[in-house]
N, C-alpha and C positions, 0 to 999 in steps of 0.2 A: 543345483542347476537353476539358473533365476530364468523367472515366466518373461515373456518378452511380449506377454496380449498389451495392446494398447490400451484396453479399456482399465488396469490397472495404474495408469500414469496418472498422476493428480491434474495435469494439466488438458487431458480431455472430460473432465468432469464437468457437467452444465454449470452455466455462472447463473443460472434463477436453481432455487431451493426447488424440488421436485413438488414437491405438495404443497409449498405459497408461491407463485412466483408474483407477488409483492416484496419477497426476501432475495437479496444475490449471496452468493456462497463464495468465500472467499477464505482463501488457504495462508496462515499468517508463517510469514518468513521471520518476521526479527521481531521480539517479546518489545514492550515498553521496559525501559531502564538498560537495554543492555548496549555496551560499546561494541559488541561483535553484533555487522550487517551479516546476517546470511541472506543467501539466494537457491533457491531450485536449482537445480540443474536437474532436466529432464532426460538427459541420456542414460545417465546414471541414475534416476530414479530417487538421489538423494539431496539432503540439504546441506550447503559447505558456505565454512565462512568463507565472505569474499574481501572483508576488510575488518579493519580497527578504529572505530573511531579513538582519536585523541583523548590523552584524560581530562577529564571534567566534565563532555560530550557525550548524552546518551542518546537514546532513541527517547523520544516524549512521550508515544502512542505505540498502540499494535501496528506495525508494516503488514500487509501482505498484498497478495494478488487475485483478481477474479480470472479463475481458470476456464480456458476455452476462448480468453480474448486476445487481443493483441493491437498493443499502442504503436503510434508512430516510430519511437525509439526501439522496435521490434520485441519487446517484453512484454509479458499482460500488462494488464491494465493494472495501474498502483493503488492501494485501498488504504490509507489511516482509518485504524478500527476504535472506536472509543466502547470502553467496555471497564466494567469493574476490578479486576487483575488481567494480571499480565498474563500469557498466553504461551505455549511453547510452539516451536517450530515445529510444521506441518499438522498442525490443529484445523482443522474446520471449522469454520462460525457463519453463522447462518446472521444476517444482515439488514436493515433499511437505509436504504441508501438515503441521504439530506445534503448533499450537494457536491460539489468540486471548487477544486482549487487549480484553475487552467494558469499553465506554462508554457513556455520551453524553456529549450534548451541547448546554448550554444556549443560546440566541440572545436577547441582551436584548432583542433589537427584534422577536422572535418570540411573545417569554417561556413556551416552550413546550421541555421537554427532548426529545429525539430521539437513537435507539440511534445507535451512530458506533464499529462495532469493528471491531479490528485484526486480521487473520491475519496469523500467523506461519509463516514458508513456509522452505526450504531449495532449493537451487539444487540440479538434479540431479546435477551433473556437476561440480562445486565438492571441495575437498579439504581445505580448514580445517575448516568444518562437518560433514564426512560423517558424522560419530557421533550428530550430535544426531540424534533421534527422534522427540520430543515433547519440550512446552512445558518439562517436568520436569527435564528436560536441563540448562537453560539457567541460571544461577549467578540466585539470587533477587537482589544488590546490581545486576546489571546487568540486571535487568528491571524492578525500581525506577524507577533511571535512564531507560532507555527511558519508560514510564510518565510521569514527570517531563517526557521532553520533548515527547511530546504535550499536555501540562498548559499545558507553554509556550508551545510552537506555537500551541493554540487561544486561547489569552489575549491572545496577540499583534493577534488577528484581532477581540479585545471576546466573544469566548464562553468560557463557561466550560467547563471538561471535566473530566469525573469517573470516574474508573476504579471499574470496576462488580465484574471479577472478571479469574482467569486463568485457561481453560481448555484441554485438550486437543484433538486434530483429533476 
């Protein structure tokens, strides 16, 4: 018989780490390398793919979301997690945030643009990344790129997406 307390949903979980809140906690949906996006679904409690990326297309970075938030496009909030390996789906990693990557995003069958931004996060306990600090950090040809592949990603899907700015945590 499944429990049905809400305090078991990953999506009422605090978004600050209980004992740093200098860290946000955020719940990873789709590994780096892999072509299957999953997503949460909170009804069902579980993680399902929601798509395929094309071949040659992966993920670059860790997806996920800070849980307990909620973006304009009505989803939490997006997190790219830079961390040492890849990650499984519905992992916890505990986080410093170093900036965003603000959007939107257009829906033809909406015709309505909507914010859709990225935070950019580092894994606590990670060793490749330890230096980065802020967004400033991070090499502008490969934040480009990154940029680029959300461009892609969402075109994929028939919307368009438009990089708005990049900022600091």
């Amino acid at each position: 018989m499944p429990n049905n307390r809400k305090n078991n949903n990953l999506t009422q979980l605090s978004p600050f780490d209980p004992k740093d809140k200098t860290l946000i906690q955020v719940i990873i949906e789709t590994p780096r390398g892999s072509r299957n996006k999953f997503a949460y679904d909170p009804e069902q409690r579980v993680f399902e793919v929601k798509r395929v990326l094309p071949s040659g297309m992966t993920f670059p970075y860790e997806f996920g979301f800070v849980p307990s938030t909620e973006a304009d496009d009505g989803d939490p909030t997006d997190v790219l997690v830079l961390m040492d390996e890849p990650a499984t789906p519905g992992v916890l990693v505990k986080c410093r945030l170093i900036g965003a990557i603000t959007g939107e995003q257009l829906d033809p069958r909406k015709k309505k643009a909507i914010r859709n931004d990225r935070l950019l996060a580092v894994e606590r306990a990670n060793h490749e990344y330890a230096d980065i600090t802020d967004i400033k950090d991070l090499d502008k040809k490969w934040l480009s790129e990154l940029e680029n592949f959300f461009t892609n990603y969402h075109e994929m899907e028939g919307k368009k997406y438009k990089v708005l700015d990049r900022c600091g945590a």
